[in-house]
C-alpha positions as CSV (number, residue, x, y, z in Angstrom):
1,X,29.6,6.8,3.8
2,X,26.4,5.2,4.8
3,X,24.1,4.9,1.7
4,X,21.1,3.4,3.6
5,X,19.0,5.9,3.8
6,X,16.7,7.3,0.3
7,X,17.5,10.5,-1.4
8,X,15.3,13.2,-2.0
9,X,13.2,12.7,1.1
10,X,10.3,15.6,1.8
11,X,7.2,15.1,3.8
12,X,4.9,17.1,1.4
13,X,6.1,14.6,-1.7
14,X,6.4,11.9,-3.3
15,X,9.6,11.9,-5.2
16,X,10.2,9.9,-8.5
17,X,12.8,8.4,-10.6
18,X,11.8,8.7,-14.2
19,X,13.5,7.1,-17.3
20,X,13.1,9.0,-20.6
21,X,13.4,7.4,-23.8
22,X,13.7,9.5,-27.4
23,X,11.0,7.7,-29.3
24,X,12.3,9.4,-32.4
25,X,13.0,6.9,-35.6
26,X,16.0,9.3,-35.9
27,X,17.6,9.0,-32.8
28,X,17.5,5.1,-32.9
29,X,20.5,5.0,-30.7
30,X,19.5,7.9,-28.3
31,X,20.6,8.0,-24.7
32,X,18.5,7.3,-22.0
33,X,17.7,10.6,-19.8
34,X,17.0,10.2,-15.9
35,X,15.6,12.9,-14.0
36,X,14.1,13.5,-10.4
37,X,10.5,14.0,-10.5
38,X,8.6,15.8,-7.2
39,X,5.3,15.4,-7.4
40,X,3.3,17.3,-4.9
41,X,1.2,15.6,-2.1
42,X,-0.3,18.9,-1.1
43,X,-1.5,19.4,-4.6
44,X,-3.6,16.8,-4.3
45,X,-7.4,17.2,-4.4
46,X,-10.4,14.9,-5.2
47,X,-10.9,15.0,-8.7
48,X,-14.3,16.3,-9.9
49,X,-14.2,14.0,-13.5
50,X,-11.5,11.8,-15.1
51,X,-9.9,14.6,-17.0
52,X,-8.6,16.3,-13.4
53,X,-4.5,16.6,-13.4
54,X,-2.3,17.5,-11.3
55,X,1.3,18.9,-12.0
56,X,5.3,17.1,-11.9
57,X,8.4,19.1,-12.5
58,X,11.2,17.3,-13.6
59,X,15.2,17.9,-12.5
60,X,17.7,16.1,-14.7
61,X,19.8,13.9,-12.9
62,X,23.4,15.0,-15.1
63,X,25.1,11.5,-15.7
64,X,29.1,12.0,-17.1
65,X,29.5,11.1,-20.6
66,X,30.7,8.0,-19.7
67,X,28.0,6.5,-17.9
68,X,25.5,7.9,-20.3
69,X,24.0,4.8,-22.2
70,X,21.1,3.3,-24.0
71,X,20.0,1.5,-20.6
72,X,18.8,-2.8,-20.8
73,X,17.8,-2.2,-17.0
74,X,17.9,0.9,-14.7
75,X,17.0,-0.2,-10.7
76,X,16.6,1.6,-7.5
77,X,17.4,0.5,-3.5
78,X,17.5,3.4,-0.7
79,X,19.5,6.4,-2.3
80,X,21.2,3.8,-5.3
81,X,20.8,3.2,-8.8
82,X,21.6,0.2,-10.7
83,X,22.2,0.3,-14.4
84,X,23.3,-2.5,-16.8
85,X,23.3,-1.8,-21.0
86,X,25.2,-3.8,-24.1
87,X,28.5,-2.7,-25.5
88,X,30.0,-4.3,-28.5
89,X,34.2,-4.6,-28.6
90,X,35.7,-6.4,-31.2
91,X,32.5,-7.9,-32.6
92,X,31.9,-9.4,-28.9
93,X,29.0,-8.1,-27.3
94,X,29.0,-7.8,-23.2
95,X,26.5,-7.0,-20.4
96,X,28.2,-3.5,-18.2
97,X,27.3,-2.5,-15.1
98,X,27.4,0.3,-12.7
99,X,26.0,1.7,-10.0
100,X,25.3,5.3,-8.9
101,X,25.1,6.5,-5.2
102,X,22.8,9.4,-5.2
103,X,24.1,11.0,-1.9
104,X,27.8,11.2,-2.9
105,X,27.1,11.4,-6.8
106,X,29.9,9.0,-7.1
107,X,29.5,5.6,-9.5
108,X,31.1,2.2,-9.4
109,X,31.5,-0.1,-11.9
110,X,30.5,-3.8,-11.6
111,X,32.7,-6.6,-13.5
112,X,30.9,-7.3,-17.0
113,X,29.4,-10.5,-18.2
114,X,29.9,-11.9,-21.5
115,X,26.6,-12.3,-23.3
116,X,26.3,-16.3,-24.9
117,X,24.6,-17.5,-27.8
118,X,22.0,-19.5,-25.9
119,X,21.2,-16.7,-23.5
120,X,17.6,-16.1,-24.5
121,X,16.8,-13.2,-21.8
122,X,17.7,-11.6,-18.9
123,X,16.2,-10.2,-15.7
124,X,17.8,-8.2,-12.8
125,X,16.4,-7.5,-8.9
126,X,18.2,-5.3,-7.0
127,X,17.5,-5.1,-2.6
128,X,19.0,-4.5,0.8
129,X,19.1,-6.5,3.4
130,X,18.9,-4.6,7.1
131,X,20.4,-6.7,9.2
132,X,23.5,-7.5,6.8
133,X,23.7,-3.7,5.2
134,X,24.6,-5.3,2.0
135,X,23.2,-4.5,-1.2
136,X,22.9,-7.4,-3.9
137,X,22.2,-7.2,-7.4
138,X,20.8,-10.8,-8.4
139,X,20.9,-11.5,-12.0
140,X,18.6,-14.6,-13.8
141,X,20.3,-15.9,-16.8
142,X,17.5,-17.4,-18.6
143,X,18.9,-20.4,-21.9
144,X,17.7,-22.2,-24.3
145,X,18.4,-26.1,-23.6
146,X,17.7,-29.2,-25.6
147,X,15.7,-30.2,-22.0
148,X,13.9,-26.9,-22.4
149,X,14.4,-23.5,-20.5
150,X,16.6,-22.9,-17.5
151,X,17.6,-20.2,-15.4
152,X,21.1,-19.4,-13.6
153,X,21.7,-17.1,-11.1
154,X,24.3,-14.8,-10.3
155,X,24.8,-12.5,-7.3
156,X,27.1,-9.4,-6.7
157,X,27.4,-7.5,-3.7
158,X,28.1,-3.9,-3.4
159,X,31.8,-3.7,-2.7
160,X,33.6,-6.7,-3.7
161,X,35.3,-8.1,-6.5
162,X,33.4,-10.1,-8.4
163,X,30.1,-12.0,-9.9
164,X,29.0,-14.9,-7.3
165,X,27.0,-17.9,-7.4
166,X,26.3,-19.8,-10.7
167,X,23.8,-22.2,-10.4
168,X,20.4,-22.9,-11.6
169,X,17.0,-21.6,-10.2
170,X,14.6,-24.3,-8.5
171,X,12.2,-22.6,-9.2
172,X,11.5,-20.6,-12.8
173,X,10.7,-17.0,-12.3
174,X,9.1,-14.8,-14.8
175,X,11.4,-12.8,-16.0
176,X,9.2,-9.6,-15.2
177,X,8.7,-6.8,-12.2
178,X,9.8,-8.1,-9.2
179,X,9.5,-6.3,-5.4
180,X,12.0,-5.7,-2.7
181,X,10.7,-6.6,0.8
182,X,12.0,-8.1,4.3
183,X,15.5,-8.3,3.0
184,X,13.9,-10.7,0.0
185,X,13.7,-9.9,-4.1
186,X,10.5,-11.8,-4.5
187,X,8.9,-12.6,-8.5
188,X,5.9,-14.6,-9.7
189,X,7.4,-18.0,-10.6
190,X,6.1,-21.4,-11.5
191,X,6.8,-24.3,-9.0
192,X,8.8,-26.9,-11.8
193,X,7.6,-30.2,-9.8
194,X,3.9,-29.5,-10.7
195,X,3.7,-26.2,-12.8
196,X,1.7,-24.5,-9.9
197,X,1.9,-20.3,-10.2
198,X,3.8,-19.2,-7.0
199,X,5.6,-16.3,-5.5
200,X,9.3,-16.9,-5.5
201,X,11.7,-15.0,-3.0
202,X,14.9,-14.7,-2.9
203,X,16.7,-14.1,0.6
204,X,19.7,-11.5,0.1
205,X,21.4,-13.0,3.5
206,X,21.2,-16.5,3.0
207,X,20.7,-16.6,-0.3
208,X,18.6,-19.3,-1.3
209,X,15.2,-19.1,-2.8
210,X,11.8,-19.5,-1.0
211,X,8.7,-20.1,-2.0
212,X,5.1,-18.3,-1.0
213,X,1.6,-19.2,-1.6
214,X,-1.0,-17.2,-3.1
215,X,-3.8,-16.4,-2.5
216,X,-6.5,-19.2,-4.0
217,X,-9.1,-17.0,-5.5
218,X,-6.7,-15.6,-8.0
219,X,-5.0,-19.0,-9.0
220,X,-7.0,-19.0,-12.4
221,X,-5.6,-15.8,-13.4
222,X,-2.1,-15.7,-12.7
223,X,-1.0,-17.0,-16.0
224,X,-1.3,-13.9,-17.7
225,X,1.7,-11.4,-18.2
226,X,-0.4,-8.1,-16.3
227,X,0.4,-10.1,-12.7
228,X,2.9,-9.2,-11.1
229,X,4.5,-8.6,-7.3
230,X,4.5,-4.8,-5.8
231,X,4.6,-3.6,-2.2
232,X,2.2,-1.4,-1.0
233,X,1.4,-0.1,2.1
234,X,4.1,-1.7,3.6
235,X,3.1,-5.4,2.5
236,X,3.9,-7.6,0.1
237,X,1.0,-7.0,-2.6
238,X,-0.3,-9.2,-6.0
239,X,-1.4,-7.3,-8.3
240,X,-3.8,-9.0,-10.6
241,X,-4.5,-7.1,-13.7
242,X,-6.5,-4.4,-11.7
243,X,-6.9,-6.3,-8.3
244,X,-4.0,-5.6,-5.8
245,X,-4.2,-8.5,-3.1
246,X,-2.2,-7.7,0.3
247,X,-0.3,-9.8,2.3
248,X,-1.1,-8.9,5.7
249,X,1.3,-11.1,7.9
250,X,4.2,-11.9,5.5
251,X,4.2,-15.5,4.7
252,X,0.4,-16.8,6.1
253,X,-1.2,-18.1,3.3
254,X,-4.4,-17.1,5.1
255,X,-3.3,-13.7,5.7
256,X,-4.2,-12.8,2.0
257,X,-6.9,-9.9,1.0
258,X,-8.4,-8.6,-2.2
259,X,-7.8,-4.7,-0.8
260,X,-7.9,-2.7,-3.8
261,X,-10.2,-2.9,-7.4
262,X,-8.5,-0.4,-9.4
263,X,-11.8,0.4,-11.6
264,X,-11.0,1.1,-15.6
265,X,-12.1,4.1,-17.3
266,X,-12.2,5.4,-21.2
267,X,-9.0,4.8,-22.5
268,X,-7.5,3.7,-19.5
269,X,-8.3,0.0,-20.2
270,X,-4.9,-2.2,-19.2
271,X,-2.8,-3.4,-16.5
272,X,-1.5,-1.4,-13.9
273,X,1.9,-1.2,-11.7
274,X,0.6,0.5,-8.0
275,X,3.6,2.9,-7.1
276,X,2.5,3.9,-4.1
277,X,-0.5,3.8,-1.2
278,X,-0.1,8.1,-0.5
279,X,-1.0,9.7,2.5
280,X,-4.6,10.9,1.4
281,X,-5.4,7.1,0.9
282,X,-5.1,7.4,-2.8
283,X,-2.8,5.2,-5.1
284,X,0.2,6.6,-7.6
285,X,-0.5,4.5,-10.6
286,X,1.6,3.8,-13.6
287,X,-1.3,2.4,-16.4
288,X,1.3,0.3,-18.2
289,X,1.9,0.6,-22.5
290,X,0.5,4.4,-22.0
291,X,2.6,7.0,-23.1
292,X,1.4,9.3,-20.9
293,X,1.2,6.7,-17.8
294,X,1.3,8.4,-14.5
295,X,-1.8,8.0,-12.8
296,X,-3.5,9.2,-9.1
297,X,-6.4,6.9,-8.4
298,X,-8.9,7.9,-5.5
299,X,-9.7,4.7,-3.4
300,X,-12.9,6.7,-1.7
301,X,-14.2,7.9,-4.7
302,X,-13.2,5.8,-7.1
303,X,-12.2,8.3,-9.6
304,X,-9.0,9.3,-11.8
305,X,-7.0,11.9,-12.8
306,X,-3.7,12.2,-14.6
307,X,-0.1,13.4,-13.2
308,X,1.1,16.1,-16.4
309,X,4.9,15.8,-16.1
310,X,5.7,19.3,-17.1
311,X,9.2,20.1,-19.1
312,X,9.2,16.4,-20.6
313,X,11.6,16.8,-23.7
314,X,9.9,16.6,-27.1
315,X,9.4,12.7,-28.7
316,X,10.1,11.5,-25.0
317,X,8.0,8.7,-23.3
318,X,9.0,8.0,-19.8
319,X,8.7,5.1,-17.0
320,X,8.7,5.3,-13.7
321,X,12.2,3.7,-12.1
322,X,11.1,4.2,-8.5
323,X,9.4,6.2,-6.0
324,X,12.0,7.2,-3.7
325,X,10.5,6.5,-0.6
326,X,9.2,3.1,-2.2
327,X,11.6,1.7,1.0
328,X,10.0,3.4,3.3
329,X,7.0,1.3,2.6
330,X,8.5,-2.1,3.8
331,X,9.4,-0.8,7.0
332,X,6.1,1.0,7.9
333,X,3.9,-1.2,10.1
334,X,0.8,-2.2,7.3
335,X,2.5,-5.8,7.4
336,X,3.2,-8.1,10.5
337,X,6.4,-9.8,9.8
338,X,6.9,-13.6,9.9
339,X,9.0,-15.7,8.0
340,X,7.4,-18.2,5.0
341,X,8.3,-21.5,5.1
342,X,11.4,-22.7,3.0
């Protein structure tokens, strides 16, 4: 069955992945909740004031008891879900993995990984590559070592056997958001020969990790934790703090352009994680650390209004996983396509 192409797709919306969390002190141990969230591009309509909102009706996704976990990582890639989360056997603890095609509602299990002593954290990216029509799931092993932190990666591909690839990372990613685009998982890293702040990508064919400059205006301001990689538009994006910079020919340096200043507003002081560019030229924005985080920002006018999710359980904050049609994106024609130098 070809799993290529993203579930859910309607032309009058834009169709979410949300993760729900009981933030109950008495349901420590809770299981996670995903549902399929429409919200409606015909509902929306210039705000008149920063209070405006908009309506989001949730449909449970109905996982088997099984599969239903306390989630470390829940992915998405064109109509698939990736999940990973900790069991304990025996007193040994070990990283489990599945995955969950949407279309068929069928799920296959990945081999687990023990978890080690040293292993201070890990981070998952999860892409397709077109011309290959294999997905990858790259994991980053990050370790504490007397010569100071390293990274090891490890790649599986959707049906075969086993965990690939253990070696370490050139480069040394942050272990944060990353972004799916041009058959590449790209992250914010740091170049280890001179500690310069770079994009890092990972090519899912070959794969062996690039590098890609940014742009020089933002160099100062990269260290922080609100930077991170999005696309957007159909282009690779930076998003710093509450600029989003575009890459507008995929690997040129030069091609770089401050596109987007999301402007704050009361109580909406923080970073932000761009979900979308919609059709009416405004942004779907999840304000990050907000309980209450979906956002619609309006480019023209720069004003705000909020996306009221209605039927969230009770003691439930959410996150965004995806927006379905976030692959739709890197195949639209906002980007020129040229490959960065190795």
């Amino acid at each position: 069955m070809d799993y290529s192409q993203p579930a859910f797709i309607q032309s009058y919306t834009c169709p979410l992945i949300l993760l729900c969390s009981n933030d109950s002190p008495s349901h420590l141990h809770h299981q996670d909740q995903l549902y399929h969230c429409d919200f409606c591009l015909s509902d929306v309509k210039e705000p008149s004031n920063n209070r405006a909102t908009t309506g989001a009706f949730l449909k449970y996704i109905n996982m088997p008891l099984e599969y239903s976990k306390k989630f470390t990582s829940v992915l998405y890639c064109r109509g698939v879900l990736f999940f990973s989360y900790v069991e304990v056997k025996d007193q040994v603890a070990e990283h489990n993995f599945f995955v969950y095609y949407i279309h068929a509602a069928s799920f296959d299990r990945f081999p687990s990984r023990p978890a080690t002593t040293n292993e201070s954290r890990l981070a998952f990216g999860f892409g397709f590559h077109p011309e290959t029509n294999d997905y990858k799931v790259v994991r980053i092993v990050e370790q504490n070592q007397p010569t100071g932190l390293e990274q090891h990666i490890e790649v599986f591909a959707l049906g075969r056997p086993m965990w690939m690839i253990n070696r370490k990372n050139p480069f040394l990613l942050r272990m944060q958001p990353y972004a799916s685009f041009n058959g590449r998982l790209h992250w914010l890293g740091q170049d280890k020969k001179d500690g310069s702040t770079i994009i890092v990508s990972f090519d899912l064919e070959s794969e062996n990790f690039h590098h890609i400059p940014i742009p020089d205006n933002c160099k100062s301001r990269l260290d922080g934790k609100d930077c991170h990689v999005v696309v957007l538009g159909g282009c690779l994006c930076l998003v710093d703090y509450n600029d989003i910079w575009s890459m507008k020919i995929y690997g040129v340096k030069e091609s770089w352009i401050k596109e987007y200043t999301v402007m704050p507003f009361e109580r909406l002081i923080g970073p932000i994680r761009p979900l979308s560019l919609l059709p009416n030229h405004n942004i779907l924005i999840e304000w990050q650390y907000l309980p209450e985080s979906l956002y619609v920002y309006s480019v023209d006018s720069m004003e705000i209004y909020k996306v009221r999710i209605h039927d969230l359980p009770l003691c439930h904050s959410y996150r965004v996983v995806s927006v379905i049609d976030d692959t739709l994106d890197s195949i639209s024609n906002g980007c020129k396509q040229e490959s960065p130098d190795a």
